[in-house]
C-alpha angles and dihedrals in degrees: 000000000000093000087051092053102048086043084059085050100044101047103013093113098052095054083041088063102038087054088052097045088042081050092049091060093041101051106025109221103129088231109079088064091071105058081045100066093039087053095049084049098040077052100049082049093052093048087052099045103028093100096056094067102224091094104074125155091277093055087046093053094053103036083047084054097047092041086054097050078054087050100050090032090058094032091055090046080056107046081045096064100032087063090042088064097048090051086076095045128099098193101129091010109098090168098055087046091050094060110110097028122129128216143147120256115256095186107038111235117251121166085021089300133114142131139243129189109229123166109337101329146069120230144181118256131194121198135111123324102281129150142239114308094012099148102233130181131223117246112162133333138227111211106312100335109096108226102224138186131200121266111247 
């Protein structure tokens, strides 16, 4: 019993952090993660410095919590700009790429609807009332109506 104990304290946050990072992967929440790295650090402190003492279970817990809140604080930093960076880019989004090209109606818009041919598809339009061949030009999108506007 007591080689079982000191195994689980020798080696408790290492199998802490594994789990976590096994139940990151299982449920996806990008949180887990976290305490999972600052328990597989907090661990490889405790094998190194196990034998000085001064790193007893109560040093461990705290230091496990501090080095957490850095985790999280640094992973969230992270996440943040990461996101940041997506926001710009028109990869999976036709519509955005579509602002500032021109094309002549093929339906003429009527109600504020119409429709142009761009590309390879066809797609609604709003705008103001205009018919059939006037040359428009994309300037947002809603969705997946393009907002145009006529070609001066």
């Amino acid at each position: 019993m007591d080689s079982l104990l000191e195994a689980l304290m020798d080696y408790g946050w290492w199998i802490a952090g594994l789990l976590l990072l096994i139940l990151e992967v299982a449920l996806p929440g990008v949180y887990l993660v976290f305490f999972g790295i600052a328990a597989l650090i907090i661990g490889t402190n405790a094998f190194f410095l196990s034998g000085t003492g001064w790193f007893g279970w109560e040093q461990q817990v705290v230091a496990f919590v501090v080095v957490s809140a850095v985790c999280l604080y640094l992973g969230r930093r992270w996440y943040d700009r990461v996101e940041q960076s997506e926001e710009g880019s028109s990869l999976n989004s036709r519509t955005r790429r579509l602002v500032g090209r021109e094309a002549p109606l093929t339906q003429a818009i009527t109600n504020g609807r119409g429709r142009i041919a761009v590309e390879d598809s066809w797609w609604t339009v709003s705008g103001p009332d205009l018919p059939e061949g006037t040359r428009v030009r994309v300037t947002g999108a809603d969705g997946s109506v393009l907002r145009v506007e006529p070609v001066d």
